[in-house]
C-alpha angles and dihedrals in degrees: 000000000000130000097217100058141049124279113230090241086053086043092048090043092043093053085042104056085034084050088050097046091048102051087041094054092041084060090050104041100039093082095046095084096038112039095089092055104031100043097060090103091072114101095220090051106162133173081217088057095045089053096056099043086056096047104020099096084062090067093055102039091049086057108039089034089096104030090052086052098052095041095062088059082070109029105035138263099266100042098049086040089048093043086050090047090059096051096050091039088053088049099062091046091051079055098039080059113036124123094191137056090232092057089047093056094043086052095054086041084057096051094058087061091077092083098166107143093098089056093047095050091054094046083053092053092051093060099045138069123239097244087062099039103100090050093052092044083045088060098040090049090045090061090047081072098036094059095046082057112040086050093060081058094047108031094072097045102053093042083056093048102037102012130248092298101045082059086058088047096052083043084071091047097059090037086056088051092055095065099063082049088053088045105049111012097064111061106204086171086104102023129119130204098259106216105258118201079119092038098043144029126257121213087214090058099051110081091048091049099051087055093050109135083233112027102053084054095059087036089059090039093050091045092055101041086056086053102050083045090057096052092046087061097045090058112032099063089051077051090052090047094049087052089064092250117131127244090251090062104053084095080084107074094026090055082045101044093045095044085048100040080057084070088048084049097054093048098056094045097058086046088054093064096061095037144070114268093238095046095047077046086059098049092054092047077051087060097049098042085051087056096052094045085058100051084050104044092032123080101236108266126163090252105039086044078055099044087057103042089055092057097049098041081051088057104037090050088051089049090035096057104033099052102059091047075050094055089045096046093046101045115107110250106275103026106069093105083064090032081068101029085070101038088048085056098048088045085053097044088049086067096055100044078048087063101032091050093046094049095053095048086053092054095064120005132043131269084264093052099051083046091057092051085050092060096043079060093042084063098041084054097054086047084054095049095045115118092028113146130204121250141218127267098247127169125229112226115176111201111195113201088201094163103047086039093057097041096056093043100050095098127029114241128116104242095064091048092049095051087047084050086051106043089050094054091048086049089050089048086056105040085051084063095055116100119271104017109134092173139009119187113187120212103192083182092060102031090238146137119200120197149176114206136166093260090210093055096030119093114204102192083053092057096048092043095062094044091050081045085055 
């Protein structure tokens, strides 16, 4: 088998955790673009419940993201993904059945219990090699897209066909479907528990990481980009319906404003390259800000609701897609699995700010009102993101010393823990010293090295080589 290319059991397991992560986030994303209009046949119909609905499993999922995670460390990959599955299964039945507004929310609060990606991405760090890792977690992120956007597409047409709560009850359906992938896609009969300080969070990590010059910075932008999301969707379909178009033909402007905002993309990523990463920040946030002013000075109209959208949709993909590679880069060797655990919480509790907030505003002000209150965050948002710098494209290798690790921890005296303490601290001194290596972090529980290195000066074989010559 070559090294250089993915097994058949790492290509099966791959599809399998990408398949489950695509029919999960359709579920959750569907009824974004369609709860202000659909669930106006509810008596207890509220902007401050639609809100909630649009925005409630972010609240969930920001709170349960890094237990779930850790949890998974104790009690194994599948049980705690198949556990997370149910709730969110169960979820989307309590809202495909609901007769009230209220149901409806708590069911789609419910769904975003099921926080299982962190799970998922350590499981499929279990079945693959290192040397294949970053193909297998490139799959699995390129259907995290495809699903936000396919569900924009969908969404509209099959509320349109079988109503808001046949879409939760689909929802089910495809959640039912994720548990024999889980089950039988992903062959753990030769896995091994990768070491995960950069799969999964760490609660001792935690605290340093939320404080980091950097991070906190991304964690508060993200936060507030998710948010601003949330309210553009709570308004723009109300702005379709007022325009005389149905609900099923609302695919229209989102299949033109997400082919168009690619161009805006583009743009901004070429421009990245020449300029400074806050100021390339600031010209997305431009975008965005520019989105929301039209849809407050311009009288709604099917093209200017499209050109907006465009430009926002433009800004929010650029924003969308550099933060995250941010978080990763910046983390300290070792601690990326907590770096994004707790930028995956602050993502998810932007969503439901984003609905609480919107909701609210709809309670008592106008659309243009909740927009203006948008921009004023736009620019709180490019305050918080001045002084950003870019960083450097670093690669992740994880080095277990699982010999070394099991033979000193085999008794219990400490003596033995303390020379395994040793010996890992005079390993971490050498491997600082190979080329290339920007960062080393030693986990003398695990029996493992983490480290961040310059992939065109390190030397792999060099690095495993000193620690089997240990």
């Amino acid at each position: 088998m070559s090294q250089d290319s993915l097994s058949k059991n790492e290509l099966r397991s791959a599809f399998s955790l990408a398949s489950v992560y695509v029919l999960r986030m359709l579920g959750l994303f569907m009824v974004i673009p369609v709860i202000a209009v659909a669930a106006k046949s509810f008596d207890d119909y509220s902007a401050l419940l639609v809100g909630l609905a649009v925005g409630g499993y972010g609240l969930t999922q920001a709170v349960l993201q890094i237990p779930f995670g850790m949890a998974s460390d104790l009690f194994g990959r599948k049980p705690i993904i198949y556990l997370g599955l149910a709730l969110f299964c169960i979820g989307s039945l309590i809202a495909g059945t609901a007769d009230s507004m209220l149901m409806l929310t708590l069911g789609r609060i419910l769904q975003g219990a099921g926080a299982i990606a962190g799970a998922v991405m350590a499981l499929a760090s279990d079945v693959t090699r290192e040397s294949q890792r970053t193909k297998v977690m490139a799959i699995i992120g390129v259907s995290i897209g495809f699903s936000f956007y396919l569900a924009l597409l969908l969404g509209p047409i099959l509320a349109s066909n079988i109503g808001l709560q046949g879409i939760f009850l689909v929802t089910a359906m495809l959640c039912i479907g994720c548990f024999p992938l889980v089950k039988w896609g992903v062959d753990t009969s030769h896995a091994q528990v990768s070491p995960s300080g950069d799969a999964l969070p760490k609660l001792h990590q935690l605290r340093g990481l939320l404080t980091h010059s950097a991070l906190w910075k991304l964690n508060i932008s993200v936060l507030l980009v998710h948010l601003l999301i949330t309210c553009f969707f709570v308004q723009v379909p109300v702005f379709l319906i007022n325009l005389n178009m149905p609900l099923g033909e609302h695919y229209k402007v989102y299949s033109v404003v997400l082919l168009a905002s690619v161009a805006v993309l583009v743009a901004i990523m070429k421009l990245s390259k020449k300029l400074p990463v806050s100021t390339t920040f600031k010209i997305a946030l431009l975008f965005m800000g520019t989105g929301f002013f039209l849809l407050i000075t311009q009288v709604p109209s099917y093209w200017m609701i499209c050109a907006a959208g465009i430009l926002f949709f433009g800004g929010f993909n650029f924003m969308e897609a550099k933060m995250p590679a941010m978080v990763s880069s910046l983390a300290p060797a070792g601690q990326k699995g907590s770096a994004m655990g707790i930028y995956a919480s602050h993502q998810f509790f932007g969503a439901f700010l984003g609905g609480l907030f919107s909701g609210l505003m709809n309670s008592y002000f106008d659309a243009q009102t909740s927009f203006i209150m948008c921009l004023i965050l736009i620019f709180v948002c490019s305050l918080i993101t001045r002084g950003l710098a870019s960083t450097e494209r670093v690669k992740r290798v994880t080095l277990s010393l699982t010999n070394l690790h099991n033979e000193d921890t085999s008794n219990e005296h400490n003596s033995d823990s303390n020379r395994l303490l040793s010996r890992m601290t005079e390993l971490t001194k050498q491997l600082q010293k190979l080329d290339g290596v920007k960062d080393v972090s030693a986990d003398p529980t695990e029996g493992a090295f983490y480290l961040k290195v310059d992939a065109k000066q390190f030397n792999l074989s060099q690095a495993q080589a000193l620690l089997q010559s240990i």
